[in-house]
C-alpha positions as CSV (number, residue, x, y, z in Angstrom):
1,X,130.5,76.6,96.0
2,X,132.4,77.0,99.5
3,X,134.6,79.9,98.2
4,X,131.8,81.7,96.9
5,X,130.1,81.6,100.4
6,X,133.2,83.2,101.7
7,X,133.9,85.6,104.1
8,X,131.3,83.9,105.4
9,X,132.0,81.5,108.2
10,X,129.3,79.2,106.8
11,X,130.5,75.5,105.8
12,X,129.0,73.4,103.0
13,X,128.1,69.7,104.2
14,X,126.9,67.3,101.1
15,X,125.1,64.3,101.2
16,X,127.9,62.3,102.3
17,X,128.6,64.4,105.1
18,X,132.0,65.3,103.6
19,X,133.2,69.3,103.5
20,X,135.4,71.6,101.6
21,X,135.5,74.1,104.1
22,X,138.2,74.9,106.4
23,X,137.4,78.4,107.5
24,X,137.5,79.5,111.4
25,X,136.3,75.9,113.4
26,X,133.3,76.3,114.5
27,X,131.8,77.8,111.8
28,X,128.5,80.3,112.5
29,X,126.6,77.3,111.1
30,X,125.9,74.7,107.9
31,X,124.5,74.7,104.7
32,X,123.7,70.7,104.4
33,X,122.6,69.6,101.1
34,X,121.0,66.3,100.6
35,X,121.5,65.6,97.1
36,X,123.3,66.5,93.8
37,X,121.0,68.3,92.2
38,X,120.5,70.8,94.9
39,X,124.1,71.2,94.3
40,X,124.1,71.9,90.8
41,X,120.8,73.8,91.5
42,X,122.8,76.6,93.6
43,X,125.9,76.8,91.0
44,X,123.1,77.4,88.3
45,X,121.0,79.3,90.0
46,X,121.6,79.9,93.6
47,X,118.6,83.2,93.9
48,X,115.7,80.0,93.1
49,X,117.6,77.3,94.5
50,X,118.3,78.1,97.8
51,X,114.2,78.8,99.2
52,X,112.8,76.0,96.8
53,X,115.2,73.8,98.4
54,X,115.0,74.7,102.0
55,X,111.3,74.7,101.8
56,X,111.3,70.9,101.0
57,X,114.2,70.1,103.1
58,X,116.5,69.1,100.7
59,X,118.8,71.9,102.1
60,X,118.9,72.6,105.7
61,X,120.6,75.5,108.2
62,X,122.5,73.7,111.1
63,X,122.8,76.8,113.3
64,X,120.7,80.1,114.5
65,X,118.8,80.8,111.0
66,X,119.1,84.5,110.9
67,X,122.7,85.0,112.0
68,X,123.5,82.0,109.2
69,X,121.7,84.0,106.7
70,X,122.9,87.5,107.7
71,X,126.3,86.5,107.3
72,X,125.3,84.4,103.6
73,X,123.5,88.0,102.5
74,X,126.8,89.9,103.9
75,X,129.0,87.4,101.2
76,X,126.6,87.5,98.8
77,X,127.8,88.3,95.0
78,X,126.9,91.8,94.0
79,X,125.5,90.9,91.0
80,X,122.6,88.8,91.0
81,X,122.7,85.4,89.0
82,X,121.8,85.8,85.1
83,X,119.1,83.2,85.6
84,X,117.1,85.7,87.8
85,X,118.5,88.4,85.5
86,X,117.0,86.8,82.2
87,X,113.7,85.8,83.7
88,X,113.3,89.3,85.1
89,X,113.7,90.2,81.6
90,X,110.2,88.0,80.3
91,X,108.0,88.7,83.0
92,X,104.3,90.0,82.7
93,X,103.7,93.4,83.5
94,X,101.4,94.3,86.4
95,X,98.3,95.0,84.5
96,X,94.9,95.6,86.4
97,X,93.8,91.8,86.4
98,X,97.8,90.5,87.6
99,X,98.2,92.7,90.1
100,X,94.8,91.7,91.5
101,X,96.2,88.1,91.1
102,X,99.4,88.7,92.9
103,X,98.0,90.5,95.3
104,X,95.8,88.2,96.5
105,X,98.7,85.2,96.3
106,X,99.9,86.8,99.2
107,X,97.4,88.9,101.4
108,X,94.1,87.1,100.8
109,X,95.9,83.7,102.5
110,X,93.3,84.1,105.3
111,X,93.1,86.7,108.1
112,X,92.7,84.0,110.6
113,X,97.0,83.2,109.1
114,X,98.3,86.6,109.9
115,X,96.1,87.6,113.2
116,X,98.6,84.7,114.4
117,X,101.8,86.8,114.1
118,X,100.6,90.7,113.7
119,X,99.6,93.1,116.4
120,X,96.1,93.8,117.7
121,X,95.6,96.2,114.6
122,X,96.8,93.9,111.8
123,X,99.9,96.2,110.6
124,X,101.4,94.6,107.8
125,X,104.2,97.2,107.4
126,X,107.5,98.6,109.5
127,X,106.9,99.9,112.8
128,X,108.4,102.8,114.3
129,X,110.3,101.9,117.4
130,X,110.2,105.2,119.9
131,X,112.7,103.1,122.1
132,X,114.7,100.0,120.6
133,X,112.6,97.6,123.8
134,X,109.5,99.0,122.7
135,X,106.5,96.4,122.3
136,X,105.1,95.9,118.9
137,X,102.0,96.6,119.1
138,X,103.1,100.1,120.6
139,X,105.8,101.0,117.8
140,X,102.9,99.8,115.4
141,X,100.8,102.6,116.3
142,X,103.9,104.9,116.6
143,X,103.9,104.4,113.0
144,X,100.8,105.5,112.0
145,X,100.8,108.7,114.0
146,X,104.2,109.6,112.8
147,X,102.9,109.1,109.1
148,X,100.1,111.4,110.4
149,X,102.2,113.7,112.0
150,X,104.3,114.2,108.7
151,X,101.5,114.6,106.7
152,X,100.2,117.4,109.0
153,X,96.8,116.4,108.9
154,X,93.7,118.3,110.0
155,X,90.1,117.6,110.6
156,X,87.8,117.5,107.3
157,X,90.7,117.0,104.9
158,X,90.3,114.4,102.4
159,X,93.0,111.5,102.2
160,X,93.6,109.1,99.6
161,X,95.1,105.9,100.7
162,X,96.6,103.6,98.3
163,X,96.6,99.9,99.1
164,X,95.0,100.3,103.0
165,X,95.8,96.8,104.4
166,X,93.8,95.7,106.7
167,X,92.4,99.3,107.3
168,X,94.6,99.9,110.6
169,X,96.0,104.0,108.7
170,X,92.7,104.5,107.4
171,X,91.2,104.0,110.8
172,X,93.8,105.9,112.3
173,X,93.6,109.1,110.4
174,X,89.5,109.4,110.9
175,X,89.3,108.6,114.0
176,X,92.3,110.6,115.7
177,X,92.6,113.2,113.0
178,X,89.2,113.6,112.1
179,X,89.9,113.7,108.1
180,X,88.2,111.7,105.7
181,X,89.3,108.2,103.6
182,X,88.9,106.6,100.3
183,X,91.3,103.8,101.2
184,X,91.8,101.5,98.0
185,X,93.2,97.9,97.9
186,X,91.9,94.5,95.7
187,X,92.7,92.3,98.8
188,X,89.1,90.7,99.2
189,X,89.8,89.1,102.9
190,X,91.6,92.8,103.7
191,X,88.5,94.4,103.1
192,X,86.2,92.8,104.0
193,X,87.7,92.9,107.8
194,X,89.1,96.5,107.1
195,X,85.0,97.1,106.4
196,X,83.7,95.0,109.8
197,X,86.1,97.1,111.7
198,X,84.7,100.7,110.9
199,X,81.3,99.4,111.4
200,X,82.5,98.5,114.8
201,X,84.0,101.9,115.3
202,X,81.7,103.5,114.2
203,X,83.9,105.3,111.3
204,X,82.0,103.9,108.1
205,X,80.8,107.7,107.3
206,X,84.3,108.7,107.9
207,X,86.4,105.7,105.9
208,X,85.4,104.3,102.5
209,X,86.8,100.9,101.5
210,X,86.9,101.0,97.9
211,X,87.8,97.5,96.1
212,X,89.6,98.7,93.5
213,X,92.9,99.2,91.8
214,X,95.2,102.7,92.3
215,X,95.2,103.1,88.7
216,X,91.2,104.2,88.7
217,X,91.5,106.9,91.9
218,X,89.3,110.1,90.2
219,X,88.9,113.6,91.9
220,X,90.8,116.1,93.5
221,X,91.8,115.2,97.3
222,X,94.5,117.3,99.9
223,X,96.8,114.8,101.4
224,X,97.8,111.0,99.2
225,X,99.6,108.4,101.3
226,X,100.5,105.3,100.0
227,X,102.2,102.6,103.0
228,X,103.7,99.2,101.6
229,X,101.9,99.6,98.1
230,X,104.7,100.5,95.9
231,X,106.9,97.8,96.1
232,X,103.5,95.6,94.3
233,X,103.6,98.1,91.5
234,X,105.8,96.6,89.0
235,X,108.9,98.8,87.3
236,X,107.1,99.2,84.4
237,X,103.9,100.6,86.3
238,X,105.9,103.0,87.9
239,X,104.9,105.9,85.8
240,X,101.2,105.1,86.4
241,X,101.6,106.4,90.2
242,X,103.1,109.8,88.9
243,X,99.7,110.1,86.9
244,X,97.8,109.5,90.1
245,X,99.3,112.2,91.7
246,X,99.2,114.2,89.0
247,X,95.7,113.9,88.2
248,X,94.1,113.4,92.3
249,X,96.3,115.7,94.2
250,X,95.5,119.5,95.2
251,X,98.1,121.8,94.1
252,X,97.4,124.7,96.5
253,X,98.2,123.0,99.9
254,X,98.2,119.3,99.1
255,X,100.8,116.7,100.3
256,X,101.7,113.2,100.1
257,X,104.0,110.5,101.7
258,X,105.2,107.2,100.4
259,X,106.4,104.4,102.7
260,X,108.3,101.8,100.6
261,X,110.8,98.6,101.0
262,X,113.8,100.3,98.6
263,X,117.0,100.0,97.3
264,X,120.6,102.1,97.0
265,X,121.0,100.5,93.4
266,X,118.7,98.8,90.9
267,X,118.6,95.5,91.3
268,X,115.9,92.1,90.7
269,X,113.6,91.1,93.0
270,X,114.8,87.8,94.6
271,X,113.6,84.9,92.2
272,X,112.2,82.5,94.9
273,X,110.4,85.7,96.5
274,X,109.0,86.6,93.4
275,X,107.8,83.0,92.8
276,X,106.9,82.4,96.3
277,X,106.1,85.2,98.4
278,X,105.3,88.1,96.2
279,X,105.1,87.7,92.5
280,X,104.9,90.8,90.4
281,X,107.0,93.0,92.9
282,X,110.0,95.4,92.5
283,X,111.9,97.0,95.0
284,X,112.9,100.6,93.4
285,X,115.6,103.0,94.7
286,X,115.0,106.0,95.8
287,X,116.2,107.8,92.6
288,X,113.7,105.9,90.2
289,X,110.9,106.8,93.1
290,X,111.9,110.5,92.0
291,X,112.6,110.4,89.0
292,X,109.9,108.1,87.9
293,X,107.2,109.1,90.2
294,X,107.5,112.5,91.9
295,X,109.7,114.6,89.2
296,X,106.7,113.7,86.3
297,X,104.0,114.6,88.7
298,X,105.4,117.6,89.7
299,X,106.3,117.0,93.5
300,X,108.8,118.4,95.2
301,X,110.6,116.2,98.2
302,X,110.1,117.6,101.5
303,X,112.0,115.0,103.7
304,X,113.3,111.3,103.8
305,X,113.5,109.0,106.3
306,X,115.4,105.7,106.4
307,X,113.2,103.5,108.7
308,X,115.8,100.2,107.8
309,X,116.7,98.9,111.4
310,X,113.2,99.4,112.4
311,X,112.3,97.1,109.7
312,X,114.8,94.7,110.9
313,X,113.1,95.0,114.3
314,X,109.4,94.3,113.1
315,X,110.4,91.1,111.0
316,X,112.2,90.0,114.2
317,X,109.2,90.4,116.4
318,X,107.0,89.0,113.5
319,X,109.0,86.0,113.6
320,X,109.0,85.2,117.4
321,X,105.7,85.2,117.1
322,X,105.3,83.2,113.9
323,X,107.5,80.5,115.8
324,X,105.2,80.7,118.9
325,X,102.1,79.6,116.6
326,X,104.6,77.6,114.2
327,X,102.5,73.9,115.1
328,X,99.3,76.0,114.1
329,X,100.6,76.8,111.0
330,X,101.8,73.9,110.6
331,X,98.9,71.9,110.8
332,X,96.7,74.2,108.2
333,X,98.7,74.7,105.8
334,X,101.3,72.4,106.2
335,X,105.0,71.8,106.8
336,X,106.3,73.4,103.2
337,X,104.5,76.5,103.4
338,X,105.9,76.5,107.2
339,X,109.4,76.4,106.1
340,X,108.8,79.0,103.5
341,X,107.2,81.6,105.4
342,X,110.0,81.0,107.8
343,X,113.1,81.1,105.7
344,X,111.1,84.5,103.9
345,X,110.7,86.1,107.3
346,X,114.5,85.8,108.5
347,X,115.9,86.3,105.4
348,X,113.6,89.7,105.1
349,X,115.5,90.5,108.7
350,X,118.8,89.7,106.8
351,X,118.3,91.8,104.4
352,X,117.8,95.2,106.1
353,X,120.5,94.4,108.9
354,X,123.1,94.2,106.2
355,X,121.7,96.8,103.8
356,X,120.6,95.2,101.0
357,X,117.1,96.5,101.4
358,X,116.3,99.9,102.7
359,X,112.9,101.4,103.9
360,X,111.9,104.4,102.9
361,X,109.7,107.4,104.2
362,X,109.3,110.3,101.5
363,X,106.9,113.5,102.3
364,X,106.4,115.3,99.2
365,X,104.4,118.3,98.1
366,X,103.1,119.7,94.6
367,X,106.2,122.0,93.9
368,X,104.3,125.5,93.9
369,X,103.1,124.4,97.5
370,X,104.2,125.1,100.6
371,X,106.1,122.4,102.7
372,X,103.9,121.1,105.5
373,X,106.4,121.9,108.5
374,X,109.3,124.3,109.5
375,X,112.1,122.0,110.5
376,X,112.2,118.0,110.1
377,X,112.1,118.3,113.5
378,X,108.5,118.6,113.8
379,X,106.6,115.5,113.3
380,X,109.3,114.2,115.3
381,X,108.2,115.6,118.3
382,X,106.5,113.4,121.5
383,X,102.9,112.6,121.0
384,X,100.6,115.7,121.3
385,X,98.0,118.2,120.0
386,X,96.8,116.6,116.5
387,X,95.5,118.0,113.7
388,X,97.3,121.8,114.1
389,X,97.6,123.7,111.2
390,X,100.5,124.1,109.5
């Protein structure tokens, strides 16, 4: 168990305080286990093991959490372990009725949970960071005009939006852009706040809420954009999307962007994150999201963007402030779920600082349609006239 933790300066302590390690003294931090089965849980099956445990304490991190676990994902075996790969094999497809399941699992934990640790807007997604010291709530809606900006969008258009959170793009695109939404999503508590907000704003005859799965968006529309939706498809459902597109995007100028948690090589979602945090999900690669998606619906890939250290930063900000209203937490939903939601928050920041996760921007366009902008420059550009055509 020690050597497999290796390069990592990380040393194992069991239950009776003894240690094989004799790496570099100090080490970065320790792994303590508090009983033999946790032990023989990590040989077996160290992807479960290591959350379940550390969510009820019989495994704790002696050291600065995310360094300990960025170094642990840095040493961690390329393969994952044929536990996860086997159960990966029997799960259920992300039918109509699961996905509404796992979806709410996650997102419909209470708003009153996530208002804690998100900005003013409720942005459940990477930010965009102008300047590394910016404030979150600024590179939050840095995000949203960049998607804007490389989806060139211009007043009257209409814009589907697949899984709208908590309505924040949606919002966004009416009110600054003047286009109009049908935003989808089957998170209750998401829409029913994304729906109080419009009201408020006065965008309700701009931005339709629509509780309802992707799989049942009908007519034609000029721009798609889908943000933090695809990794809650399912590998399986992945041709679904490409039928989407296929069937509710204009050929003659439309466009589309997907913003998406990815991969550089196929791999299974963690098995205590897919128990835990997010059942039902898969993190594709880029070459399935063309293959799979954009190639069978006839898109053509305008630009990519790798947003991964920005991700990096958002979960780090997300967790500050998690920590700040840790005893609220705490207190509601208790000290398990507090540990969970801590260990799946730094190791999130873990996983894009070393690489093993990836974030995605793809613009894309039907192929017999022009691209939406000259140079990738473009959309890049300061803050300034919106809505110009192309």
């Amino acid at each position: 168990m020690q050597r497999s933790l290796a390069p990592a300066p990380v040393r194992l302590v069991l239950w009776d305080k003894s240690t094989p390690y004799d790496g570099p003294d100090p080490p970065l931090g320790d792994l303590i286990l508090r009983d033999r089965a946790v032990l023989v849980g990590l040989v077996m099956n160290p992807d479960l093991w290591f959350g379940e445990a550390y969510t009820t304490r019989r495994l704790e991190i002696r050291g600065p959490l995310v360094p300990v676990l960025d170094a642990l994902s840095r040493s961690a075996a390329a393969e994952p372990s044929w536990l996860t790969r086997v159960s990966t094999l029997f799960a259920s497809p992300n039918g109509v009725r699961s996905a509404r399941r796992n979806v709410q699992h996650h997102y419909d934990l209470g708003n009153d949970f996530y208002r804690l640790w998100l900005d003013e807007d409720m942005v459940y997604t990477c930010a965009y960071f102008p300047t590394p010291d910016a404030a979150l709530d600024e590179a939050q809606r840095a995000k949203l005009d960049l998607v804007c900006r490389k989806l060139r969008l211009r007043p009257e258009e209409s814009v589907i939006e697949a899984g709208c959170g908590w309505g924040a793009l949606a919002l966004h695109m009416a009110q600054h852009y003047g286009v109009r939404v049908k935003a989808f999503n089957v998170s209750r508590e998401q829409l029913a706040l994304a729906r109080e907000r419009a009201a408020r704003e006065g965008l309700s005859n701009r931005v339709e809420f629509i509780d309802d799965d992707y799989r049942n968006v009908r007519g034609r529309f000029d721009v798609f954009v889908s943000v933090g939706m695809l990794e809650h498809v399912g590998r399986a459902h992945l041709g679904t999307v490409a039928a989407v597109l296929r069937r509710c995007l204009r050929r003659d100028g439309g466009r589309g962007l997907l913003h998406f948690i990815g991969r550089d090589a196929p791999r299974p979602v963690n098995a205590w994150i897919r128990r835990r945090i997010f059942p039902g999900s898969y993190i594709p690669t880029l070459a399935q999201v063309s293959a799979r998606i954009l190639a069978p619906a006839g898109m053509s890939v305008v630009d990519v963007e790798n947003l991964r250290l920005h991700y990096a930063r958002t979960l780090a900000l997300w967790a500050d402030r998690y920590t700040e209203a840790r005893d609220h937490v705490r207190s509601n939903l208790g000290e398990d779920f507090c540990r969970a939601w801590e260990l799946y928050l730094a190791g999130s920041e873990a996983a894009f600082r070393t690489g093993w996760l990836q974030l995605f921007q793809v613009v894309f366009t039907p192929r017999d349609s022009l691209p939406p902008y000259w140079t990738r420059d473009d959309p890049h550009q300061a803050l300034g006239a919106r809505g110009d055509a192309m």
